[in-house]
C-alpha positions, 0 to 999 in steps of 0.5 A: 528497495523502492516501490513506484506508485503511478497512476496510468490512464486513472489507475493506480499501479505498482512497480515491484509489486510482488516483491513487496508483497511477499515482505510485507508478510514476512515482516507482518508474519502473515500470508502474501493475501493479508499483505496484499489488504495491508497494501491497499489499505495503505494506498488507501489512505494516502492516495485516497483519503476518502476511500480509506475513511468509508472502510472499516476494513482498511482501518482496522488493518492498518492499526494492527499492522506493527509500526515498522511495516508503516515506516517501511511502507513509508519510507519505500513509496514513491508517486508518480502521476503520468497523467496524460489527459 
């Protein structure tokens, strides 16, 4: 599985979107709506460092996250910026 992160006129979007969410939360053992906290709270930190630095919330999500998620998350992630301006 590989899942393309692309910013399209300044947002970030997802390719294989729902498919990651719904493994994320069986790997995490939770519900597709905290699999979908985890995933912005990893967007978050690697994509805007700031934005993850002013949320509690993403911290605390992402150090509970076991380290394997992480890994995964990791592993699976491209980026992609079609920025036309």
């Amino acid at each position: 599985m590989k899942i393309i992160v692309y910013r399209d006129a300044g947002t970030w979007r997802i390719e294989g979107h729902s498919r990651l969410i719904r493994t994320l939360a069986r790997l995490e053992g939770v519900t597709t709506v905290k699999a979908q906290l985890i995933l912005d709270a990893y967007l978050a930190k690697v994509v805007d460092p700031k934005e993850f630095g002013r949320s509690e919330t993403y911290r605390r999500v992402l150090s509970e996250c076991k380290l394997e998620t992480l890994a995964l998350l990791e592993c699976i992630t491209e980026y992609r910026d079609f920025c036309g301006y």
